[in-house]
C-alpha positions in Angstrom: 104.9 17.6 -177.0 104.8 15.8 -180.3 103.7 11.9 -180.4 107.2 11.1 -181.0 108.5 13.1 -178.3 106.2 11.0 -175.9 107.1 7.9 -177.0 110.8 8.4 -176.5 109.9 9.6 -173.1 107.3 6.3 -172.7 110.6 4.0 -173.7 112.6 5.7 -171.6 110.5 5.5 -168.7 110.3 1.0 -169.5 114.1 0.7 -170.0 114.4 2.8 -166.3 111.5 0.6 -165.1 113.2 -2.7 -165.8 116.7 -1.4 -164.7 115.3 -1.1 -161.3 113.7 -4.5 -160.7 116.2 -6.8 -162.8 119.2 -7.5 -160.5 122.6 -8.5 -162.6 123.9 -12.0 -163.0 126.7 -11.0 -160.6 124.4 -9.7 -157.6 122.1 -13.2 -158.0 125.2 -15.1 -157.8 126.2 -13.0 -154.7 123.3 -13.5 -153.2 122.5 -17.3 -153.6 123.4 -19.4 -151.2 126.3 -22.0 -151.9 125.3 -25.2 -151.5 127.3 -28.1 -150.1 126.9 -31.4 -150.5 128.2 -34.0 -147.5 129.4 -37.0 -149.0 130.3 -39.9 -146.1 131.0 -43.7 -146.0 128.6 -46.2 -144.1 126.1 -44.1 -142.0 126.2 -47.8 -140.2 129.0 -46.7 -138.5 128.7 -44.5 -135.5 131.6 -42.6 -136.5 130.2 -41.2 -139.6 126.6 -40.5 -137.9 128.2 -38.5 -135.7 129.6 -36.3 -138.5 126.5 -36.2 -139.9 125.2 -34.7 -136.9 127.3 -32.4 -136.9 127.4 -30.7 -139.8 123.6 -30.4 -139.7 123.8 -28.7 -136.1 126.3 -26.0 -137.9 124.1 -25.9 -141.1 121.3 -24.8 -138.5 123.3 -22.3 -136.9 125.1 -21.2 -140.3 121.5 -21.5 -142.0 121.8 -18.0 -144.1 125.2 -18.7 -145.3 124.8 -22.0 -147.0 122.7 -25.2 -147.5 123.3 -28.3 -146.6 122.8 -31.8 -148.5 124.5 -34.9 -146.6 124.5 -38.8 -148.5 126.1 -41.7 -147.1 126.5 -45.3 -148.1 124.5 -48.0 -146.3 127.9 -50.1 -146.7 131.4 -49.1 -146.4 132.6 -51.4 -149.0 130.0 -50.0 -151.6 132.9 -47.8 -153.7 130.8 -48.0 -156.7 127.4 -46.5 -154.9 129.7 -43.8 -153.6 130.7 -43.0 -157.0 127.0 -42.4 -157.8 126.4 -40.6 -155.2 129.5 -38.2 -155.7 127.7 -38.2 -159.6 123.9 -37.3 -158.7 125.5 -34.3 -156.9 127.5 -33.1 -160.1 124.3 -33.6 -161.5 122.3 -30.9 -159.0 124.9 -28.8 -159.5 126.3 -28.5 -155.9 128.7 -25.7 -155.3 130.9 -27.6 -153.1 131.5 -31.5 -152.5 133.0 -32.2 -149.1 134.3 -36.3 -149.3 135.1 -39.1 -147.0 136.2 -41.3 -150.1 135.3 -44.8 -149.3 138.2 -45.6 -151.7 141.5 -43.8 -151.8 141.8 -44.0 -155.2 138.7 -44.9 -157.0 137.0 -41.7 -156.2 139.2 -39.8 -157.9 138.0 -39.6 -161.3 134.6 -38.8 -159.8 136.8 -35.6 -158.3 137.9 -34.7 -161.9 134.6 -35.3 -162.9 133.3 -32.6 -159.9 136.0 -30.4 -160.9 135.5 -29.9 -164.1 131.9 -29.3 -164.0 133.5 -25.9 -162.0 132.1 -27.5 -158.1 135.2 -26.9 -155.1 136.2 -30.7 -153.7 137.1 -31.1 -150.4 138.9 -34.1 -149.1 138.0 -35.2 -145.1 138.8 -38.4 -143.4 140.4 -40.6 -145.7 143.7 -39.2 -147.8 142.9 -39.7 -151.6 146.1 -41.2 -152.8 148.3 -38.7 -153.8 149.9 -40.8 -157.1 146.5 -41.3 -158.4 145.6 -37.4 -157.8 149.1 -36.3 -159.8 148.1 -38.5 -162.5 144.8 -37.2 -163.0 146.1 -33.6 -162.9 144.5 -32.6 -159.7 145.0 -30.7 -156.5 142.1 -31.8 -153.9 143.1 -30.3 -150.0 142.9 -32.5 -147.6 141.7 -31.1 -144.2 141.6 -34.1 -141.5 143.8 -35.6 -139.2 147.3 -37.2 -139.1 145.8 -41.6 -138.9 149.5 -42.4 -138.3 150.5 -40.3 -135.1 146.9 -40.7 -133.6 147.0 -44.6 -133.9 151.1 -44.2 -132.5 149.4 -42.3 -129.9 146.7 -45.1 -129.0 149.7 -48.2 -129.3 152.2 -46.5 -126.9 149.9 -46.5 -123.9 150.2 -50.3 -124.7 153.7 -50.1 -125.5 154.1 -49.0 -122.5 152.7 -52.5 -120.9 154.8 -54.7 -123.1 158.3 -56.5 -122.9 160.6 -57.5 -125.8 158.9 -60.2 -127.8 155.6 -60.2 -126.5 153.0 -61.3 -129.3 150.3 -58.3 -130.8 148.2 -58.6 -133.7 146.9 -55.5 -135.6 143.9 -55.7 -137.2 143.7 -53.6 -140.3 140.8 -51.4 -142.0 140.0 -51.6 -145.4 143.1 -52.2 -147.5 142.1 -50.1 -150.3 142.0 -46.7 -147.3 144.6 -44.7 -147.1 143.7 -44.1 -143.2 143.8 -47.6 -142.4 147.3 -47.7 -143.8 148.7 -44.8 -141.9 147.2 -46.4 -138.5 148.5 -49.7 -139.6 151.7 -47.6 -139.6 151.2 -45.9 -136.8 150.9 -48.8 -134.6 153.5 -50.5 -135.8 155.9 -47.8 -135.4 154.6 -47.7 -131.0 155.1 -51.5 -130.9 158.6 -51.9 -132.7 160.0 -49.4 -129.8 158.9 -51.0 -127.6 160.7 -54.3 -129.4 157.3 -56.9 -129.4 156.7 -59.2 -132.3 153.9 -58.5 -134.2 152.9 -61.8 -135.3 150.3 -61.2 -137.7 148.2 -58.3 -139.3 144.8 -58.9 -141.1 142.0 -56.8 -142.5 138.7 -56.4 -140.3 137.4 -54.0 -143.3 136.2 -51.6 -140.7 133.5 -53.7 -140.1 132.8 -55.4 -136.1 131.6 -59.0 -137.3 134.1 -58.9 -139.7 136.8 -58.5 -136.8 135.2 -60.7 -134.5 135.8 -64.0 -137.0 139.5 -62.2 -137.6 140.3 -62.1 -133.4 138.8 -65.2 -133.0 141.1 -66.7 -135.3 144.4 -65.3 -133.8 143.1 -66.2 -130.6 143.1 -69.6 -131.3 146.6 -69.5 -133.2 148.2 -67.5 -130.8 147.2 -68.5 -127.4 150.2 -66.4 -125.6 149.4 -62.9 -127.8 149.0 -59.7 -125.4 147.3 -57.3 -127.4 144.7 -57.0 -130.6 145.1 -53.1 -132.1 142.4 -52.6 -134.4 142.3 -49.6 -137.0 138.8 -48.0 -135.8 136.6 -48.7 -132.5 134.3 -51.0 -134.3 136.5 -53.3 -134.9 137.5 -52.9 -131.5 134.9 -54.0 -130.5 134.3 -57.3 -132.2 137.8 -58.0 -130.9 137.1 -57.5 -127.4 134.0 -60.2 -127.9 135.9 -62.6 -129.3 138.3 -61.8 -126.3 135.8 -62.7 -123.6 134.3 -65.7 -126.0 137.9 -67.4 -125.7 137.7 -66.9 -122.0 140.7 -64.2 -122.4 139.1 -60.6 -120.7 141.7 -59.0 -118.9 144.9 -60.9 -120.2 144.8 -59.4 -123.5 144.5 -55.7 -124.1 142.5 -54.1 -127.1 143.6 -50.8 -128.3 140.7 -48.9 -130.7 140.6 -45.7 -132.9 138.0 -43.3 -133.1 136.3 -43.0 -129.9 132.7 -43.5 -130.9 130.3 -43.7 -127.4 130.7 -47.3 -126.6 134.1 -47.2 -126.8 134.6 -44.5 -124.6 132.9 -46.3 -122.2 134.6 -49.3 -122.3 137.7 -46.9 -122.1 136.7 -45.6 -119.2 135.7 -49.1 -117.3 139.5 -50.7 -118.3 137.9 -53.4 -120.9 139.5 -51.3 -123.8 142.9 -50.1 -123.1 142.7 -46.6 -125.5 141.1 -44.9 -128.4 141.8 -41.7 -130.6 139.5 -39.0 -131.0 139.4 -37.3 -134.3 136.6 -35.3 -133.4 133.9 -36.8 -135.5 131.6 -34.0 -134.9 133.7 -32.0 -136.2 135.4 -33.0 -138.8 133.2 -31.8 -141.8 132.8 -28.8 -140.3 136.5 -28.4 -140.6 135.6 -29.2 -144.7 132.7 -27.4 -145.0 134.3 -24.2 -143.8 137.5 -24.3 -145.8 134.6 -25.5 -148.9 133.3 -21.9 -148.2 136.3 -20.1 -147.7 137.7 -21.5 -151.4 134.4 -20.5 -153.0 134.5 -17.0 -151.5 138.0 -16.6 -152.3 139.5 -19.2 -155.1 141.7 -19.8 -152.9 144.4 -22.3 -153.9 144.0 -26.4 -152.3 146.2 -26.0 -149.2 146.1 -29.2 -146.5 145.0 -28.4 -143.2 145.5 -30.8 -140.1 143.2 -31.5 -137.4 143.9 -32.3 -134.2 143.7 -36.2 -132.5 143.7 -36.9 -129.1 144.4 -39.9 -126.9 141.7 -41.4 -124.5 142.2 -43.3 -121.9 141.0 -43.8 -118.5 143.0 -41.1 -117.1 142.5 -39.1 -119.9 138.7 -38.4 -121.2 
């Protein structure tokens, strides 16, 4: 064999030798895990620890089919540090963002922002407003529960209690979250069945000590009222404090949402008359999973409902 003959073959044998260890673009991309990135409101709030929790129990038992990275705020007012948190994950290059928008509508641009850089968004918890998502040309699913019929739920149990033109008071969430409206909604649609007045409704911004100031006030105000409805169990219970600090436990009822472990309890002992269950635990699973069913498929934003359910003393 000639000396050019035997460099052909030596070539040959390189090119076939680097064929065999270089895997393609496509097979790497195949084979790396997608990773998620679990953006919440205050970790303060029992609620959203417990859906930090977990997500992290199924990222342990889902470990080879995706990582996990979960953020939260320290307060649930803190739009703008949720923005830069939605922003240092665009940054990393996440595959997926799955959002519990501290703001209905100010996190949306961070969404276009997410979307554009190619990463799936998928809304939890709190509805991003669907006027702001149409303006800024997007389609986001929302996979969470329906605030308005669970918080009906909760108010009819006390509905149930009432007679026409009985005083109630609803404190609100934040005003700026489109959950707190639909549960603002959803109580009021229970109590005008059952033909009450509701006298007043104010903002507790989710927040207990915040509420407790709030039911303190309408306590004072309204010395006849029958019930305080409050848009998530923390506010609950400041409410029920202020309750038994105007000397009032057992002659007005208190009707929460969320049913984080103190609640329950108090549930379950009669000092709170009923709370929803969303299923904190499991509710960025829910996003998670449809995260990693859209980036295996590019499949099309579809909503997707999760189930609420009343609890009460009869019904755990």
């Amino acid at each position: 064999m000639n000396r050019k003959a035997v460099a052909a073959c030596l070539l040959a044998l390189v090119i076939l030798a680097g064929c065999g260890t270089k895997q393609p673009a496509s097979q790497k991309q195949a084979a790396a895990k997608p990773k998620i990135a679990l953006v919440m409101k205050s970790l303060a709030n029992e609620f959203f620890k417990t859906m930090e929790d977990g997500a992290r129990k199924h990222n342990a038992e889902h470990a080879s089919e995706y990582e996990l990275i979960c953020n939260g705020i320290k307060d649930e007012q803190d739009v703008g540090k949720q923005i830069d948190v939605v922003q240092q994950m665009i940054a990393q290059g996440v595959d997926a963002i799955v959002l519990a928008p501290a703001d209905s509508k100010a996190l949306v641009s961070a969404c276009k922002q997410a979307q554009k850089a190619g990463i799936v968004v998928v809304n939890i918890d709190n509805k991003l407003d669907a006027a702001a998502l149409k303006e800024a040309g997007l389609q986001i699913p929302f996979v969470g529960p329906d605030n308005r019929k669970g918080a009906k739920m909760a108010a009819e149990v006390l509905a149930k209690k009432l007679k026409p033109g009985d005083k109630v008071a609803i404190i609100e969430g934040a005003p700026n979250a489109y959950n707190g409206i639909q549960r603002k909604l959803g109580f009021e649609d229970a109590i005008r069945g059952a033909k009450a007045n509701i006298v007043t409704s104010q903002s507790g911004v989710w927040e207990l000590d915040k509420a407790n100031k709030v039911a303190s006030g309408i306590l004072a105000k309204y010395p006849d009222i029958k019930a305080l409805l409050c848009a998530n169990d923390n506010m609950a219970l400041g409410a029920l404090a202020a309750v038994r600090g105007a000397g009032k436990a057992g002659k007005v009822d208190v009707v929460g949402f969320d049913n984080i472990s103190a609640a329950n309890e108090l549930v379950q002992n009669g000092q709170l008359l009923s709370t929803v269950d969303q299923h904190a635990d499991k509710l960025a699973i829910y996003g998670i999973e449809y995260a990693l069913k859209m980036i295996k498929d590019s499949s099309a934003p579809k909503d997707q409902e999760t189930p609420v359910d009343l609890i009460t003393a009869e019904k755990k």
